[in-house]
N, C-alpha and C positions, 0 to 999 in steps of 0.2 A: 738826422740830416733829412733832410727833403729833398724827393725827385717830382717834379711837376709839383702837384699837390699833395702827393702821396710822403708821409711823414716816413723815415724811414731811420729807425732807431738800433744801435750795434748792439743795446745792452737796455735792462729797463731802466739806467739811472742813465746812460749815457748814451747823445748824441753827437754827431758831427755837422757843423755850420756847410750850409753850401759853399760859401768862399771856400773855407780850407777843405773839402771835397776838393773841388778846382782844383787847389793850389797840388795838393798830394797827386790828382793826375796829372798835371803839368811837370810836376819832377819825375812823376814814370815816364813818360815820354823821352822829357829831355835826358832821363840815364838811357832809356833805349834806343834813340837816336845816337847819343855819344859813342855807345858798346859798339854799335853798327856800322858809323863811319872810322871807328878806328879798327876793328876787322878789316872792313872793306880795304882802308891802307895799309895795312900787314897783306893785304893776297896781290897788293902791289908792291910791295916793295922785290929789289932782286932777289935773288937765293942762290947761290951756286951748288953744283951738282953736288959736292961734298955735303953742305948744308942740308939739302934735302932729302940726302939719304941716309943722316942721322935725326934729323927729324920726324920722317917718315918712318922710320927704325922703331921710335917710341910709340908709335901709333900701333892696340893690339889688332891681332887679326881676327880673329876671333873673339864677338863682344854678348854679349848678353844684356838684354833690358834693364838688369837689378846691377849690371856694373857698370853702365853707363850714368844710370839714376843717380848712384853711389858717387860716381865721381864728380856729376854737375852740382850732386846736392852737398859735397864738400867745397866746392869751389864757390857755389852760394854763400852756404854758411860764414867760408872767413870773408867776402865781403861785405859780411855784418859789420865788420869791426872800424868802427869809426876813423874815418877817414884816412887808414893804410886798406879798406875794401875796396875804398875806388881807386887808390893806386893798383892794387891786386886786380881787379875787372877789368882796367886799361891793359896794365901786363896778358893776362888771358885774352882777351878779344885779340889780341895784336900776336901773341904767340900766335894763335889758333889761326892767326890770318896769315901767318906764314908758313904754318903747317900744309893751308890749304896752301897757298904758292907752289910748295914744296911738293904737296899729291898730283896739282896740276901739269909741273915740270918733270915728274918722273914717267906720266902720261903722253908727256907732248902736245898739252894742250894749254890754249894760254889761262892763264889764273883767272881773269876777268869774267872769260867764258864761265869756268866752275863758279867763278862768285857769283856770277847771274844767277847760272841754274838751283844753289843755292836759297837765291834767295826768292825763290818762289818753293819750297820746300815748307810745309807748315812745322815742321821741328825745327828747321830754323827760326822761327818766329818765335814758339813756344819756349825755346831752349832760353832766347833772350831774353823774350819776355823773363820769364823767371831770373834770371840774374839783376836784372833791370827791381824789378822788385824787392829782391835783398837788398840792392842798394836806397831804392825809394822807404823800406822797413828802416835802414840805418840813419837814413839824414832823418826821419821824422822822429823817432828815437832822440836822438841827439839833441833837436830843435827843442823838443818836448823837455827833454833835460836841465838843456840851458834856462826857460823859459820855468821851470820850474811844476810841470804838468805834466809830469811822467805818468803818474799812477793813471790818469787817464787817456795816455797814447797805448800804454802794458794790450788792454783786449786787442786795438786794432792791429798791434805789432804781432801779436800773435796770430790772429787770424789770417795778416797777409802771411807768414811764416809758412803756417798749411797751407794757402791756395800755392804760395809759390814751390810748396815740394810738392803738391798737386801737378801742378802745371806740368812740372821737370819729368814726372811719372809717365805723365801719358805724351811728353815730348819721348821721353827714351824708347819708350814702346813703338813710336812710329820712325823714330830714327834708326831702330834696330833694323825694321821692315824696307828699309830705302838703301840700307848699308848691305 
């Protein structure tokens, strides 16, 4: 692939076209964007107190960096799975949006409020970011499948695989520190 003029190679036999460079960011975006606005309307929707304090209930109190890792790096993983992962990522963003609903209402403070303050949090960002990823891994996978060019999407699906438990690592680690 090429950035500017600087040749920029995944493998020694294998390159990526700038177009589909593009096209691959263009679908991290738009999974990131989707995971975010449908959070965002889970920490709107109602909740009643009962709801939130079984919700809330599920939430430990006591978290650890390697448990929380553990847990986003499961919830990554199954939205590998061809397209029951972006049903599962939609489910999760939208639970998780009204968990926070849920933390906000048992505070007394409105949801909105927390979902701001959230989302100037860099684990928030990161935490997405990484989901957004597993699912940008799964549709290129898939694309590649159909399209019959697997054997040469295999390094780049792997290599996002690690940056995205990368990510999620040093998300958990700061999210630990905020929690």
């Amino acid at each position: 692939m090429v950035v500017g003029k600087i040749p920029i190679r995944l493998s020694k036999h294998h390159s990526m076209p700038w177009s589909m460079q593009t096209s691959r960011f263009l679908t991290f975006v738009g999974f990131l964007i989707g995971l975010v606005v449908i959070y965002a309307a889970g920490t709107q929707q109602p909740v009643s107190q009962s709801e939130a304090s079984m919700l809330v209930g599920n939430v430990p109190t006591i978290v650890s960096a390697r448990s929380v890792w553990l847990h986003n790096l499961v919830i990554a993983l199954f939205e590998l799975v061809p397209v029951a992962g972006i049903a599962l990522a939609g489910y999760s963003a939208w639970t998780t949006g009204l968990t926070t609903a849920s933390i906000a209402l048992n505070h007394n403070i409105p949801s909105v409020l927390l979902l701001g303050d959230l989302l100037f949090t860099p684990f928030f960002w990161l935490e997405f970011s990484g989901y957004a990823l597993s699912l940008t891994a799964s549709f290129w996978l898939v694309k590649s499948l159909v399209q019959r060019k697997w054997r040469s999407e295999l390094p780049v699906f792997f290599a996002t695989l690690v940056i995205m438990a990368v990510v999620l690592a040093v998300s958990a680690v700061i999210e630990v520190f905020y929690v």
